[in-house]
VOGU-3710 file (C-alpha; in Angstrom, 3 decimals, decimal comma):
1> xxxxxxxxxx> 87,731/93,034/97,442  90,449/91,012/95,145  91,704/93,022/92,203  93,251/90,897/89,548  95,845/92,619/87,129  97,231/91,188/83,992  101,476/91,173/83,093  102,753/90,371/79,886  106,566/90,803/80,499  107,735/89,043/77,499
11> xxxxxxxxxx> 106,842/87,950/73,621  109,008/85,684/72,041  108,722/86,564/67,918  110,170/85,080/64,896  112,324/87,039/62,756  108,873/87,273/60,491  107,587/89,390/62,985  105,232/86,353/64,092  104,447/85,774/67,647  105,687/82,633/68,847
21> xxxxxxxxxx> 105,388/82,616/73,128  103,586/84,417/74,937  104,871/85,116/78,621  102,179/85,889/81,132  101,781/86,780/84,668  97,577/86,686/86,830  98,036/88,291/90,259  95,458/88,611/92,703  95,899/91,112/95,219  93,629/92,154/98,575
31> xxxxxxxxxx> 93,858/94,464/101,446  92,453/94,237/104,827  93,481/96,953/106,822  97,008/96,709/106,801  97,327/93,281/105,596  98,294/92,586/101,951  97,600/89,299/100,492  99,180/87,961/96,880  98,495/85,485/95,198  99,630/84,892/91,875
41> xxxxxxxxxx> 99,714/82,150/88,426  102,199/82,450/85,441  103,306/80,335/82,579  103,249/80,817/78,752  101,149/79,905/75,578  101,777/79,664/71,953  101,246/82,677/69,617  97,713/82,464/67,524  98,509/81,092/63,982  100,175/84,338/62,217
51> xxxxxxxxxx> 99,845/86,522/65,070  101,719/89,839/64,277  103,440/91,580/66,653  103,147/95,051/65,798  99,396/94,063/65,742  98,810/92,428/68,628  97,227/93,453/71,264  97,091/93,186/75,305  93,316/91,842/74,303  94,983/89,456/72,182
61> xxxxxxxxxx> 97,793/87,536/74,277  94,826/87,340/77,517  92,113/85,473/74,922  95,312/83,184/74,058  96,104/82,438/77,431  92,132/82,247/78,734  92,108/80,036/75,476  92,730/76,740/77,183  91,852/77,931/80,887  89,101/80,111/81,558
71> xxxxxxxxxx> 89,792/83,113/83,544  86,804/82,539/85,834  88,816/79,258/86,753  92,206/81,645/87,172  90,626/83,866/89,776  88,821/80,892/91,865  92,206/79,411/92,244  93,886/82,819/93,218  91,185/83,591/95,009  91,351/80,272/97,251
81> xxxxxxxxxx> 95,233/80,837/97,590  94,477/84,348/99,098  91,687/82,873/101,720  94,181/80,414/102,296  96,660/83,492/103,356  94,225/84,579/105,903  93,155/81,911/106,975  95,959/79,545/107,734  95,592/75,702/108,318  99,038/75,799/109,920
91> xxxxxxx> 101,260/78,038/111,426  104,840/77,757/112,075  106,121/78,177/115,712  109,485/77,767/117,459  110,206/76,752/121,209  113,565/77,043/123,268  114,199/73,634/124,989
//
């Protein structure tokens, strides 16, 4: 089973107290014995019109970063990356000469 966690490292604010970036981390993460797979998205978003930060809320930055990409989307394309993990087109291999 995937578990997906939310990070919000960093808000950037104005000196009115107004949100102005939002800083976001979406991490997949799945064990199989004792294999751990990661996969992971980040970027940042643009504060809601007047957000507050004392007011805000973790509810609040996720719904402005799901805003313009649905989360279902976010964990079919972390999800894929992780299959991906196990399930390797390629692999790397060396050979002496």
């Amino acid at each position: 089973m995937i578990n997906f966690e939310w990070q919000l490292p960093n808000v950037e604010v104005g000196n009115d107290n107004i949100v102005k970036t939002i800083h976001w981390r979406y991490t997949a993460t799945e064990t199989i014995g004792e294999d751990t797979h990661t996969a992971s998205m980040y970027g940042s978003c643009a504060g809601s019109e007047g957000m507050d930060f004392t007011a805000m809320t973790q509810d609040h930055a996720i719904a402005c970063v799901t805003e313009n990409q649905p989360v279902e989307d976010m964990q079919s394309n972390l999800s894929a990356q992780i299959e991906a993990q196990k399930n390797p087109e390629t692999t790397s291999m060396t050979k002496e000469w």
